[in-house]
C-alpha positions in Angstrom: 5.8 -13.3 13.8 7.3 -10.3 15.3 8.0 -7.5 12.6 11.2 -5.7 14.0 11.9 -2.0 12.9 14.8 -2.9 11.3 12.8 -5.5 8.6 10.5 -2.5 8.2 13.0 0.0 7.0 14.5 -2.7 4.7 11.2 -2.9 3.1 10.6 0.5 2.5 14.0 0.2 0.3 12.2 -1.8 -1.6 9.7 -0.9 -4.2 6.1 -2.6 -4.5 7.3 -4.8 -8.2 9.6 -6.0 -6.6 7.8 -7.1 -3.5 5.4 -8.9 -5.1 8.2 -10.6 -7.5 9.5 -12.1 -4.1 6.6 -12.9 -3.3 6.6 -15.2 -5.6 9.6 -16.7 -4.6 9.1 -17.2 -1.3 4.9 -17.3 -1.3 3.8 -18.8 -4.9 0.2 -19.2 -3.8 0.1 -15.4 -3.6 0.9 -15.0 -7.4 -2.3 -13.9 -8.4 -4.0 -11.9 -5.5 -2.9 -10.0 -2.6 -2.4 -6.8 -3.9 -4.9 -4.4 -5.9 -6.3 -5.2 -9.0 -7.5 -1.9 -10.7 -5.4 1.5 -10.6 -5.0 3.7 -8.2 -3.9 7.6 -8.3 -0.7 8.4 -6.1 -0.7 12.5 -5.5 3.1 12.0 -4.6 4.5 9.5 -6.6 8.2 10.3 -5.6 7.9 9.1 -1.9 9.7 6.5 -0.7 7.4 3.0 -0.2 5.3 2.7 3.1 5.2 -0.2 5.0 2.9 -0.6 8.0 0.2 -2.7 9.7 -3.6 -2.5 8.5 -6.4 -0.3 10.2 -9.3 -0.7 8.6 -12.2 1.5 8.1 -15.3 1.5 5.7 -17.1 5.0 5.0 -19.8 6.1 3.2 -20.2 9.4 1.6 -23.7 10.0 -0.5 -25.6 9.8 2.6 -25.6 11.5 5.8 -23.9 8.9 8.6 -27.2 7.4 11.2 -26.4 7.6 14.6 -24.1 9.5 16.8 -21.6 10.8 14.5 -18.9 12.3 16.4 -18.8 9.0 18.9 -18.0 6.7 16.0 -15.3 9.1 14.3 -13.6 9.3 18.6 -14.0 5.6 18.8 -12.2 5.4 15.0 -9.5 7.9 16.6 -9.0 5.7 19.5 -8.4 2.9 17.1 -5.8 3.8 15.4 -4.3 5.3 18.2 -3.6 2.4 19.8 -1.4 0.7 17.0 0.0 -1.2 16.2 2.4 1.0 14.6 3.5 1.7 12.1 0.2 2.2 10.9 -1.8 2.3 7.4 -5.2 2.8 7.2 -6.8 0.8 4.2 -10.4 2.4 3.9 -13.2 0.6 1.5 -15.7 3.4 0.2 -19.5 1.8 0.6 -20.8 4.1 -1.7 -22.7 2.5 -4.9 -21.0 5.4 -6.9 -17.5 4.9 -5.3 -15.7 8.5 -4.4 -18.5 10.6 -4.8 -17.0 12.7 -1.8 -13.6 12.4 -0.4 -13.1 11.8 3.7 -9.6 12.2 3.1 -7.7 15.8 2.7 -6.1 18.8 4.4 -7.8 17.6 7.9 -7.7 13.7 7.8 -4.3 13.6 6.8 -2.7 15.7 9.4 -4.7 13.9 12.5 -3.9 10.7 11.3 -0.2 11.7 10.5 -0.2 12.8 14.4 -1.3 9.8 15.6 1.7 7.8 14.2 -0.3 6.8 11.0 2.2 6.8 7.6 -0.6 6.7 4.8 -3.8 5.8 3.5 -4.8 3.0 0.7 -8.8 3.5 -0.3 -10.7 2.9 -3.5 -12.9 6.4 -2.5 -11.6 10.1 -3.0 -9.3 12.5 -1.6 -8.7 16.4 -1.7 -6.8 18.8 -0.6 -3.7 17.4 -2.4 -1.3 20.8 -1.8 -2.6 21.2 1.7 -2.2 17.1 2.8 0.4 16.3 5.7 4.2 16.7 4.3 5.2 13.0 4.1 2.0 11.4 4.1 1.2 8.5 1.8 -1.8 8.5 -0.3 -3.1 6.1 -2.9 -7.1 6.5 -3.9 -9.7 5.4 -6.4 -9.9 9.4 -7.2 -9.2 12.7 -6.9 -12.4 15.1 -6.3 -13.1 18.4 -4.5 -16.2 18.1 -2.1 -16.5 15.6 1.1 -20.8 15.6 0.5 -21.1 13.2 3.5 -18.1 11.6 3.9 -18.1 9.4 7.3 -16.4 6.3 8.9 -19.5 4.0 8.9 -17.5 0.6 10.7 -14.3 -0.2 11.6 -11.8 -2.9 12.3 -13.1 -5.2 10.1 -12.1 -6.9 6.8 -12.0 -4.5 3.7 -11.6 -4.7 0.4 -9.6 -1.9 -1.8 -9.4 -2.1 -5.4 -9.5 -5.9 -5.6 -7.3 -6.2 -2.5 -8.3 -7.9 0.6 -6.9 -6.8 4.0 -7.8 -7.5 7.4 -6.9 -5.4 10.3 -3.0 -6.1 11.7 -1.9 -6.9 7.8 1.5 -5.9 6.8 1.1 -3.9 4.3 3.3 -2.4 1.0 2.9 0.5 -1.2 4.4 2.8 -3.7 3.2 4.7 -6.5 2.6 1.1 -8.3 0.0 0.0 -5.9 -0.3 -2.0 -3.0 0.2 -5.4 -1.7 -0.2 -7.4 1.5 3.3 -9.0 2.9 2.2 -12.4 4.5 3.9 -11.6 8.2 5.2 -15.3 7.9 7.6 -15.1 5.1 8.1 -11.0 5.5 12.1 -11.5 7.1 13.0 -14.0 3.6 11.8 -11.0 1.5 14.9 -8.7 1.2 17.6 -11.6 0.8 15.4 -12.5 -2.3 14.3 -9.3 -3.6 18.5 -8.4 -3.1 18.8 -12.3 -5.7 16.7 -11.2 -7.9 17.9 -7.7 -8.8 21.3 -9.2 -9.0 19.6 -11.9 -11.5 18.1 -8.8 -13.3 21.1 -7.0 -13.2 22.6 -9.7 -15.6 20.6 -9.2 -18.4 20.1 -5.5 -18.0 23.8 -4.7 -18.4 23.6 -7.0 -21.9 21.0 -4.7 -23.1 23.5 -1.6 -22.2 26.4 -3.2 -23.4 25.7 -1.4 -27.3 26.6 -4.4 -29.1 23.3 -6.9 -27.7 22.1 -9.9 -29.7 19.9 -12.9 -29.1 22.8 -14.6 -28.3 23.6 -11.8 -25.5 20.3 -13.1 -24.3 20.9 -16.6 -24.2 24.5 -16.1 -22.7 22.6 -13.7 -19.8 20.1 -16.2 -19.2 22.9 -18.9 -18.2 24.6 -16.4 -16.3 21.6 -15.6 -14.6 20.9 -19.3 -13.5 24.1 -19.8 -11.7 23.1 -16.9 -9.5 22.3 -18.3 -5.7 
C-alpha cells in the first residue's frame, strides 16, 4: 500500500500508546508483539513521534570489523540513501555483551540526518547526546562514552531490537514510550480510530475531573462511552 505524506504527518500527531491501542482495533493479532519488549532510553524525550520506513543494519562493537571496512560502511551509506524515505534505521547490536561501545553519536547522527534519515531505534549504545543532530530521534539499549569497535557488520536484513522484529521497508512508530511496527495494510484506518478512542477516553477522563466522581460516575461513563461510533 502506498504510504502518502499526508498519513505520515497524521501519524506523527499521534503518540506510540496510542498507536498500538489502534492497533488493536483495527489489527488484534498484533496485541502482543510488534513493538519492543524491554525499555529503551530516549535522550530527547520531548520530540514529537517519528514515523518512517525500516533500514536495517546489524553491528558489532567488541571486535575489530573482518574485511574491508570502509567498503561495507560506503555500501551501508548508499543504502540508506536510496530510501525509501522517510527513513529510520532500526540497528540490532551482535555483541554478546550488548552496547559495549556505541556506533551512534556526534558523527553518525549528522550523516544519517543528511541523507534524509529521521532517527535511529537499536538495542546497542549511543554517545555524544549534547553534540547529536538537532531534531534527530534516538531510542537505545544504553547510553555509554567509548565506540571500542563499533562497525556495521550486515545490512538490509531482518533485525531484532529489544524484542521487536522489523524487516527492512517496515513502517515504523516511535516516541519516548518505545517503538512499534504499523502493518502498511491497515496504516490509513489508524488515525480515524486513534481520533474514536481518545473521544471514548475523553468520556471517562472528564468524570474523574468533574470533583464530585463516584463508581456510579464510572458506570454512567462507561455507557456513555459505548454509544460512541
Amino acid at each position: 500500500m502506498q504510504i502518502s505524506a499526508d498519513l505520515i504527518a497524521a501519524l506523527r500527531d499521534i503518540d506510540t500508546p496510542t498507536i498500538c491501542n489502534a492497533l488493536e482495533v483495527v489489527a488484534p493479532s498484533r496485541r502482543t508483539v510488534g513493538f519492543n519488549r524491554s525499555p529503551l532510553v530516549c535522550p530527547f524525550p520531548d520530540m514529537k513521534p517519528a514515523v518512517g520506513f525500516a533500514r536495517t543494519a546489524v553491528i558489532r562493537c567488541s571486535a575489530p570489523p573482518e574485511g574491508d571496512r570502509r567498503s561495507v560502511r560506503l555500501a551501508y551509506y548508499e543504502y540508506i540513501e536510496r530510501g525509501p524515505r522517510p527513513s529510520i534505521v532500526v540497528i540490532q547490536d551482535d555483541d554478546p555483551e550488548r552496547g559495549v561501545g556505541a556506533f551512534w553519536g556526534e558523527v553518525q547522527t549528522n550523516i544519517h540526518r543528511a541523507l534524509a534519515c529521521t532517527g535511529v531505534i537499536t538495542d546497542g549504545a549511543v554517545r555524544d547526546i549534547a553534540q547529536m543532530a538537532k531534531g534527530f530521534f534516538v531510542l537505545a539499549g544504553s547510553i555509554m562514552p567509548s565506540h571500542v569497535h563499533a562497525d556495521i557488520v550486515v545490512f538490509d536484513g531482518p533485525v531484532t531490537v529489544a524484542g521487536m522484529a522489523v524487516a527492512p521497508g517496515d513502517l515504523i512508530h516511535a516516541d519516548r514510550h518505545g517503538a512499534v511496527v504499523i502493518p502498511q495494510d491497515v496504516a490509513a484506518e489508524i488515525p480515524a480510530v486513534a481520533d474514536l478512542l481518545a473521544r471514548r477516553e475523553r468520556v471517562i477522563l472528564d468524570a474523574c475531573r468533574s470533583g464530585h466522581f463516584s463508581t456510579e460516575d464510572i458506570r454512567a461513563a462507561f455507557a456513555k462511552m459505548d454509544e460512541i461510533h
